[in-house]
C-alpha positions as CSV (number, residue, x, y, z in Angstrom):
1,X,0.0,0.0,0.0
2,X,1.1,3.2,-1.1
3,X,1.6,6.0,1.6
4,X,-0.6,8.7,1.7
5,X,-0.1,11.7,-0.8
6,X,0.0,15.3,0.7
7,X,-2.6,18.0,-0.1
8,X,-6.0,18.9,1.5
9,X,-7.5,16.4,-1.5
10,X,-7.0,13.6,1.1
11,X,-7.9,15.0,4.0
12,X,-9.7,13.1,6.8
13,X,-8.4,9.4,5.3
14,X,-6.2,7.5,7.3
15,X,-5.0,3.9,6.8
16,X,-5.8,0.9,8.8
17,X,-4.1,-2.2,7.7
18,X,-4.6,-2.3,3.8
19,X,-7.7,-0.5,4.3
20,X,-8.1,3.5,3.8
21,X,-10.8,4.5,6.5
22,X,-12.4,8.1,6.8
23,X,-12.5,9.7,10.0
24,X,-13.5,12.6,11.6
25,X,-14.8,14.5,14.6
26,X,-18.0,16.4,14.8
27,X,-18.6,18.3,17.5
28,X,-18.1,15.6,19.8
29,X,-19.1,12.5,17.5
30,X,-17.0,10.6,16.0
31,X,-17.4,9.2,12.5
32,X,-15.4,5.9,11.4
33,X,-16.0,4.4,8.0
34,X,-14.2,1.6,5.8
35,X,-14.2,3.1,2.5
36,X,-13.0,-0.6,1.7
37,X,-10.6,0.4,-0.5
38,X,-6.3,0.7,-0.3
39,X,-6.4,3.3,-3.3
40,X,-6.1,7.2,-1.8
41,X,-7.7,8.2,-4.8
42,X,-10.3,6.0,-5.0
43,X,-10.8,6.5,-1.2
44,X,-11.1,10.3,-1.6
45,X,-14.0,10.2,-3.9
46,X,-16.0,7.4,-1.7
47,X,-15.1,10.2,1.3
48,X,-16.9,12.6,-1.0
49,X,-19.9,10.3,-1.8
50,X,-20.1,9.6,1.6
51,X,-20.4,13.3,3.0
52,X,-22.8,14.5,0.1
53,X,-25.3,11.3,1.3
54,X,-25.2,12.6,5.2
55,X,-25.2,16.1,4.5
56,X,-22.2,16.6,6.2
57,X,-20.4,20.3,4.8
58,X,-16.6,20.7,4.6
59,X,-16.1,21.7,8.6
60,X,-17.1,17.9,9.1
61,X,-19.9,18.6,10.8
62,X,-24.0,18.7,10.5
63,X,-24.8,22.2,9.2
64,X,-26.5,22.8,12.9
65,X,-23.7,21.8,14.7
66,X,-20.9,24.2,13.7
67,X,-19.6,25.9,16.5
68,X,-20.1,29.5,17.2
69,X,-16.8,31.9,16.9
70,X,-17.0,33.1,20.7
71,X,-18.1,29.0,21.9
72,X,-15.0,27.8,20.4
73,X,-12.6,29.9,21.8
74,X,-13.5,29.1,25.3
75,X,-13.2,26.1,24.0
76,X,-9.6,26.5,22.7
77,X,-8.8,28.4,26.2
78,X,-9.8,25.2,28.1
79,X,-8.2,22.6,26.2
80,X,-5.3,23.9,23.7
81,X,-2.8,26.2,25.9
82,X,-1.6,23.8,28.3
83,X,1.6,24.0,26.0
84,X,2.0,27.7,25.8
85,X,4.9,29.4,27.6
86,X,3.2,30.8,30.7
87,X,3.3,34.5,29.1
88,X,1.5,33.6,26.2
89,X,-1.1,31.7,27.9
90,X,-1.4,34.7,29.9
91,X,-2.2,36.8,27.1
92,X,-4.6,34.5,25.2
93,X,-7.7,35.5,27.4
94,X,-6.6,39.4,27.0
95,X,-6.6,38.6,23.2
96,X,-10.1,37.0,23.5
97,X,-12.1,38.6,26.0
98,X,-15.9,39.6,25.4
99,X,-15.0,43.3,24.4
100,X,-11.6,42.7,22.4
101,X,-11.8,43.1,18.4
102,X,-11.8,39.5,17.7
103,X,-15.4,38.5,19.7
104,X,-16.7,41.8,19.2
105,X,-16.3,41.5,15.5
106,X,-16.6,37.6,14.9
107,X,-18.1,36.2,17.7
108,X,-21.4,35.7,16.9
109,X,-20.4,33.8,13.4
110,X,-19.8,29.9,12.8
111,X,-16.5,29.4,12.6
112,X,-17.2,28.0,8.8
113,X,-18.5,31.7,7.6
114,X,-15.3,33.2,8.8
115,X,-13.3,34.0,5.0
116,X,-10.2,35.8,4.0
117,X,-12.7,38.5,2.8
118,X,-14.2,39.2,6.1
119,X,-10.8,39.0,8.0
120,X,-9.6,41.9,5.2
121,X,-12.9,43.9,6.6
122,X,-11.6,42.8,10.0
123,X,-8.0,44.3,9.4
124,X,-9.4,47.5,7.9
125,X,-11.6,48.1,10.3
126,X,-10.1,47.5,14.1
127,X,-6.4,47.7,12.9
128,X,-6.3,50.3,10.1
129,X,-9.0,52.8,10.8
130,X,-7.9,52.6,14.7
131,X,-4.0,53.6,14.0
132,X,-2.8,50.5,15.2
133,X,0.1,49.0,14.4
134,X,0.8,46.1,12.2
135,X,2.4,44.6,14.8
136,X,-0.3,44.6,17.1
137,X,-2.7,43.3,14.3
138,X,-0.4,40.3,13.6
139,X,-0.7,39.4,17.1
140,X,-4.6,39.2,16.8
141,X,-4.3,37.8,13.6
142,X,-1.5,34.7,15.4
143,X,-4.6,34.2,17.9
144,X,-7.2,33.8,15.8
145,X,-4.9,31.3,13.7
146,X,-4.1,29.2,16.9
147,X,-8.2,28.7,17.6
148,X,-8.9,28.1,13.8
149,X,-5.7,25.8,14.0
150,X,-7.4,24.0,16.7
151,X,-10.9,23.3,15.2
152,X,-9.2,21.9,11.8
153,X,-7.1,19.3,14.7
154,X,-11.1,18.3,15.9
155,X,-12.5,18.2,12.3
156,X,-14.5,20.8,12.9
157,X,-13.1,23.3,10.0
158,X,-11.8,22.0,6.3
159,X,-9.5,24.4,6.6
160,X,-8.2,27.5,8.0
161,X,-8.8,30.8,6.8
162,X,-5.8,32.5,7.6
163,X,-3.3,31.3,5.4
164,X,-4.7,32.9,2.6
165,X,-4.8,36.1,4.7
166,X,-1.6,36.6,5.4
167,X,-1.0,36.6,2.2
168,X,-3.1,39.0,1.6
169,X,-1.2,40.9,4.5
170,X,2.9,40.1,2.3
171,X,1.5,41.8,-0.3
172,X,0.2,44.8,1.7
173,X,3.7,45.1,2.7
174,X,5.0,45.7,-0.5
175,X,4.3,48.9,-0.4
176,X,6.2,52.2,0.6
177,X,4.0,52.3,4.1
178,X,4.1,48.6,4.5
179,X,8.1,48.4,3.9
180,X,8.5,50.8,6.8
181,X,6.3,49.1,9.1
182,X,8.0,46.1,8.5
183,X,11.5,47.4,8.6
184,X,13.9,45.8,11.6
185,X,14.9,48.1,13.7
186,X,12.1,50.6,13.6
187,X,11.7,50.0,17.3
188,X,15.2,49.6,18.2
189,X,16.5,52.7,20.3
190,X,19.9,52.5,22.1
191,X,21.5,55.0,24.5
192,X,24.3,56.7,22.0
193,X,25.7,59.4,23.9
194,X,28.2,57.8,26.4
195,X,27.5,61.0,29.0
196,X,23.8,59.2,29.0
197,X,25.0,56.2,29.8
198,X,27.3,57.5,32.6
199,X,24.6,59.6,34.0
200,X,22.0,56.8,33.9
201,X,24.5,54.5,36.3
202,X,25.1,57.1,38.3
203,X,21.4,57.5,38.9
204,X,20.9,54.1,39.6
205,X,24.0,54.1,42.2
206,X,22.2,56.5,43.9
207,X,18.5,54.6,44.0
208,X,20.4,51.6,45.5
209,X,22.6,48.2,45.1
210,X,19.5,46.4,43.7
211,X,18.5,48.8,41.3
212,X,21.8,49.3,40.4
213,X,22.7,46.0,40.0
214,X,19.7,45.2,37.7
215,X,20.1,48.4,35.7
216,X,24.5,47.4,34.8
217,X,23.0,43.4,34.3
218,X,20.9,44.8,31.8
219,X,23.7,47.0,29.9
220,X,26.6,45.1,30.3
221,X,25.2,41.9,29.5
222,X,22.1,42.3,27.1
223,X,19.9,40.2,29.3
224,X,16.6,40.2,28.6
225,X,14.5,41.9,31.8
226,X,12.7,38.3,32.2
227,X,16.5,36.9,32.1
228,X,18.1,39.0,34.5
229,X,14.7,38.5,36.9
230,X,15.4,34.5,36.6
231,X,19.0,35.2,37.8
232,X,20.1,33.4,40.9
233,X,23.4,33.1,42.2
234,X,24.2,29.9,41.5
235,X,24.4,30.8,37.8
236,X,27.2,33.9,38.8
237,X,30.5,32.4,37.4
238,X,33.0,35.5,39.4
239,X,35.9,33.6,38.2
240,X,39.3,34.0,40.5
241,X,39.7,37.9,40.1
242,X,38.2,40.5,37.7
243,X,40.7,39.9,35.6
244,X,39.7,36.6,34.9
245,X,38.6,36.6,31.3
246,X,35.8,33.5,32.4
247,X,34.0,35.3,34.4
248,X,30.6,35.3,33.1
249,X,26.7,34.1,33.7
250,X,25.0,31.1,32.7
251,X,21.9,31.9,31.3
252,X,19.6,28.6,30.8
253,X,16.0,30.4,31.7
254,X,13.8,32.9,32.4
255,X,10.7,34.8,34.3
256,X,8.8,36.8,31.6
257,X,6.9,39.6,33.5
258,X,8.5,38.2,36.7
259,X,6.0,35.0,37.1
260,X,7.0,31.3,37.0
261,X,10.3,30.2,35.8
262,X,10.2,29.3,31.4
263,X,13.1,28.4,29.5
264,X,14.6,31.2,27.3
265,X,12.9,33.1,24.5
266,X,15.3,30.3,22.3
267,X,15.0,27.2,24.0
268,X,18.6,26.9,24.8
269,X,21.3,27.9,27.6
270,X,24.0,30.2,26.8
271,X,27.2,31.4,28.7
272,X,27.4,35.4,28.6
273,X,30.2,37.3,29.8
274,X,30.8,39.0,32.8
275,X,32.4,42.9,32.9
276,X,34.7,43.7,35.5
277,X,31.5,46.9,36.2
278,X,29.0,44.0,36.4
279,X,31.2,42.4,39.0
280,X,31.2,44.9,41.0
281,X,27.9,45.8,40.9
282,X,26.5,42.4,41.7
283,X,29.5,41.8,44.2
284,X,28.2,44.7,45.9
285,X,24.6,43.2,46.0
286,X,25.8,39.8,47.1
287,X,27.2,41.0,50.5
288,X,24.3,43.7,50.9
289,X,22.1,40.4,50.9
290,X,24.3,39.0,53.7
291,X,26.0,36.3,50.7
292,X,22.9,34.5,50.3
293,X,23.0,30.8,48.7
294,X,23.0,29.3,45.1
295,X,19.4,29.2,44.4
296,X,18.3,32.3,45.5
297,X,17.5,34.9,42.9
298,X,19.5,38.2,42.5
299,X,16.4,39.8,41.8
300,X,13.7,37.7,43.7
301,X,11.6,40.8,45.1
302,X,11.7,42.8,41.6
303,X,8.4,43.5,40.2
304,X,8.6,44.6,36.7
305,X,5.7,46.5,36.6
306,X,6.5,48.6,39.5
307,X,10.1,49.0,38.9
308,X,8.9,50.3,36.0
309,X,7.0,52.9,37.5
310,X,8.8,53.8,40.6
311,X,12.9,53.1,40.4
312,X,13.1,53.0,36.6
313,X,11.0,56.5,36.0
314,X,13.1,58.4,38.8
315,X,16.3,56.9,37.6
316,X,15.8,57.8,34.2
317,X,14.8,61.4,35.9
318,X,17.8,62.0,37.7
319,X,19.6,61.2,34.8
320,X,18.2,63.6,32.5
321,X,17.5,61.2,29.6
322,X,14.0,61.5,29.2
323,X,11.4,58.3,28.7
324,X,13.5,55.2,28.1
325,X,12.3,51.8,28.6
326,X,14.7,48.9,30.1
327,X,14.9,47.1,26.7
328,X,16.7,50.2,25.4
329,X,19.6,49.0,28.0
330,X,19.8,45.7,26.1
331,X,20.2,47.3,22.6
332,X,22.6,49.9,23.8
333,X,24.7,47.0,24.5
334,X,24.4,45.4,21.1
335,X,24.5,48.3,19.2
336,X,28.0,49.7,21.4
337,X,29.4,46.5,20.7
338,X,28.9,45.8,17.3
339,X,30.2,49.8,16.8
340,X,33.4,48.6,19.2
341,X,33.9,45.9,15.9
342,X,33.0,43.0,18.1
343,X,32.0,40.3,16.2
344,X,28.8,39.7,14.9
345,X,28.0,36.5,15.6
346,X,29.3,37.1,19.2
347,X,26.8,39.8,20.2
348,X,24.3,37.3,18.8
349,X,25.7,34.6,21.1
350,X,25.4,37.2,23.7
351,X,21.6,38.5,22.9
352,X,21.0,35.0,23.3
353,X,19.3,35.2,19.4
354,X,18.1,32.0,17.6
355,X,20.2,33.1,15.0
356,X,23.0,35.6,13.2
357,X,20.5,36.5,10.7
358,X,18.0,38.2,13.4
359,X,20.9,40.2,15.0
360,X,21.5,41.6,11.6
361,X,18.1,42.6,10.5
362,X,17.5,44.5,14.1
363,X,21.3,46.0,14.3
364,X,22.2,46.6,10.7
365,X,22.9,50.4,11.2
366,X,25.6,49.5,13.7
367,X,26.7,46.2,12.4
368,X,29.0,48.1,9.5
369,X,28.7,50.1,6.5
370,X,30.7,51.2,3.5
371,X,33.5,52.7,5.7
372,X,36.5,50.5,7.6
373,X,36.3,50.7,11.6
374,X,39.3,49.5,12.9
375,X,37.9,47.2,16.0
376,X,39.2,48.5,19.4
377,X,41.2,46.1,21.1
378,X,40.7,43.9,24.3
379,X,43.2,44.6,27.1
380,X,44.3,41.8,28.9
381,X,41.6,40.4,31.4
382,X,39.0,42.4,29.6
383,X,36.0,40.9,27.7
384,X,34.0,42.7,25.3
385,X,31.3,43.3,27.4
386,X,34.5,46.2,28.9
387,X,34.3,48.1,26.1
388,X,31.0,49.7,27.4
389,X,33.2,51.0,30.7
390,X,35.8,52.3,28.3
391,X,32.7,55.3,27.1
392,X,34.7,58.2,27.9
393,X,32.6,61.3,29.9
394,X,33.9,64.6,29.2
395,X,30.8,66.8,29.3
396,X,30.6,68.7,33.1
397,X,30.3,66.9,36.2
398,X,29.7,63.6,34.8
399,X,33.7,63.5,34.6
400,X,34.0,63.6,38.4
401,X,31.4,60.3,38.6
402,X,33.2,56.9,39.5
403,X,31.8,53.8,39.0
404,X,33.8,51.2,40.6
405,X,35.1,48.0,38.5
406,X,37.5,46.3,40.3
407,X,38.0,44.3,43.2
408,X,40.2,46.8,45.4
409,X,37.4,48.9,45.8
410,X,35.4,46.3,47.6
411,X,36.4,45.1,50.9
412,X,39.7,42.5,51.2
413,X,37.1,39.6,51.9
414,X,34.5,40.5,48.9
415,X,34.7,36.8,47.7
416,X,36.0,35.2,51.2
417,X,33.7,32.7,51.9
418,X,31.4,32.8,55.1
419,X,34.2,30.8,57.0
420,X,37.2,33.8,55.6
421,X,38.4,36.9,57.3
422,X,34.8,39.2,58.2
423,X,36.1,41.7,60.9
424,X,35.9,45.3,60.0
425,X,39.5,46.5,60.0
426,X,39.5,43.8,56.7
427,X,36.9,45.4,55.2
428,X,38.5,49.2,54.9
429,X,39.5,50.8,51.5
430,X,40.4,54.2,50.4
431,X,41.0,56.0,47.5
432,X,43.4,58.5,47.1
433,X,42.0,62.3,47.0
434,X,38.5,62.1,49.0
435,X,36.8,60.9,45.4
436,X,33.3,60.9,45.4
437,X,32.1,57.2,46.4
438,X,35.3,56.7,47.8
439,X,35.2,55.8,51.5
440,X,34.2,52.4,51.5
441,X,33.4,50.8,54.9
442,X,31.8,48.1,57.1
443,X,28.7,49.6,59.2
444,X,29.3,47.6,62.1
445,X,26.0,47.0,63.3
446,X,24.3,46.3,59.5
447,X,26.9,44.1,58.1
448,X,27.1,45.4,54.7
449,X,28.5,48.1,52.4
450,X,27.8,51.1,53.2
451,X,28.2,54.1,50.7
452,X,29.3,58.2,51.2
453,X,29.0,59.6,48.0
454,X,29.5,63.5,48.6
């Protein structure tokens, strides 16, 4: 027997033995017949013969029995996002709630009368004539697909209506509007001026370790925010000094929107390195938190939303920058490198991007041009994630701000262990000159660093 051809021509035909059999389910029944033949062909015109005589339509289901629009996706909700990662089940029911633009406009149809044309009318309608983005319309457009997916899986729809729609939607972006919607990058906006950057750490020194700590994870590694928020110290590789080039982070999941732990937005684990101004930062944290244990998270009590709102706003105040959002952090680091002449393919490594090609399409202005950059060189003990420290501040007072990066600036027993050296005499460093920052001491009574910034 002959295996079964592709194409929707043969659809609902399965073999058993030397026998082709049609099956299907409609709404909740279950039709089985022997079409008592081993021929597909043959097979697919008995299936034909057979529908026509029970009046069954193409959904595979009595013309009474299709399904109502708003029925089946409570239906889909129930039974067909188990599989989801936990933010995109989250988002499902927001996508399909009563008021939203897909039961509003289709709810009250059977999922059979729902056509390429009417989705068109759709798009027009609660995308176009409302200024939304295509963006946001594809992600409509992606839900409806997954609950029409799901009705084609029970036999309840022939086929899907949304192919042919999005192809409707690759030729709207053909044109002049639709190539700049569409173009990578559009949404891509890095920190550029390096006195930005230095005022926007300095800022979040001020706010606190933890805030500081989260905002250098973010710029000095590319993490993304659900990354850094699944951090726990366990995956902190310090390495013997900070000028141990494998120092670095092992980043194997994540906590989109803070919530339950998910593997990463790729599916696989990646090493990313650590800079000698992340080290410090998160060195800093770790004995502020009394040197907590492996599998506690750097970032346990962050909630994104309100970091958002309260530490993020007022550090991005203080600094002077303006409205910035924390993702900016993660493409100032791409986009610094890549300017630096690090490799390519090692910033996408780093983003932790599925592949070279996607770091190209979102970075191409920075990822070269026409004109030879000679790449800056890597000191000894550095790693490119340095470069970033090496932004030189020339403009006012930002030249007198210190960001420490090394281990003398943290007390002799930084990366003792609990059993090492902890009395206070061992814990004393200072700079030469009264710098701001400088005086670096144990508060006796606390146990943990305390700062004197003038």
């Amino acid at each position: 027997m002959k295996a079964k051809p592709k194409g929707p021509k043969y659809r609902n035909l399965h073999a058993r033995g030397e026998t082709i059999y049609y099956e299907r389910e409609a709404h909740g029944k279950r039709v089985k017949k022997s079409l008592e033949t081993n021929d597909w062909t043959a097979a697919a015109a008995r299936r034909d013969l057979y529908e026509e005589s029970k009046g069954i339509t193409l959904t595979g289901a009595l013309p009474d029995e299709v399904p109502l629009f708003a029925d089946f996706a409570k239906r889909y909700l129930e039974e067909d996002t188990a599989h989801l990662a936990p933010s995109t089940r989250h988002d499902r029911p927001l996508y399909l709630r009563p008021d939203g633009p897909l039961l509003r406009r289709l709810g009250a149809l059977p999922i059979d009368e729902i056509t390429p044309p009417l989705l068109r009318t759709f798009w027009n309608e609660e995308i176009t004539a409302k200024a939304l983005s295509a963006q946001t319309g594809r992600h409509y457009v992606n839900v409806l697909a997954a609950v029409l997916g799901y009705a084609v899986d029970l036999g309840l729809l022939g086929a899907s209506p949304v192919a042919a729609f999005r192809e409707t939607l690759r030729r709207r972006s053909r044109t002049k509007r639709g190539r700049a919607e569409a173009t990578s990058g559009r949404q891509i906006r890095p920190i550029e001026r390096p006195q930005e950057i230095a005022a926007l750490l300095e800022a979040a020194r001020v706010e606190g370790p933890l805030p500081f700590a989260l905002v250098t994870t973010l710029l000095d590694s590319g993490l993304r925010f659900g990354e850094a928020l699944g951090l726990t110290w366990g995956q902190v590789a310090w390495g013997t000094d900070e000028n141990d080039p494998g120092r670095g982070l092992v980043i194997d999941r994540s906590r989109p929107r803070g919530g339950e732990d998910d593997l990463t937005k790729s599916g696989r684990a990646r090493r990313v390195a650590l800079s000698r101004r992340l080290r410090f930062a998160m060195a800093e944290l770790y004995h502020a938190r009394f040197k907590p244990g492996p599998e506690v998270r750097l970032f346990g009590g962050v909630n994104p939303r309100n970091f958002r709102a309260r530490e993020w706003r007022r550090i991005c105040g203080r600094a002077g920058i303006g409205h910035r959002a924390p993702k900016d952090l993660r493409d100032t680091f791409a986009s610094q490198l890549l300017t630096a002449g690090v490799q390519l393919g090692y910033v996408s490594q780093q983003l932790g991007h599925s592949d070279v090609s996607v770091t190209a399409r979102h970075y191409a202005r920075w990822a070269g041009g026409d004109e030879y950059r000679a790449p800056l060189t890597i000191e000894s003990g550095e790693v490119p994630a340095d470069l970033l420290a090496r932004l030189v501040v020339t403009v006012g007072d930002l030249n007198s701000h210190h960001i420490p990066t090394s281990d003398t600036e943290l007390s002799d027993d930084a990366f003792a262990s609990d059993s090492g050296n902890t009395s206070d005499d061992a814990g004393i460093t200072r700079r030469r000159g009264g710098d701001p920052g400088a005086i670096r001491t144990r508060d006796p009574q606390l146990r943990r660093l305390v700062l004197y910034p003038d």
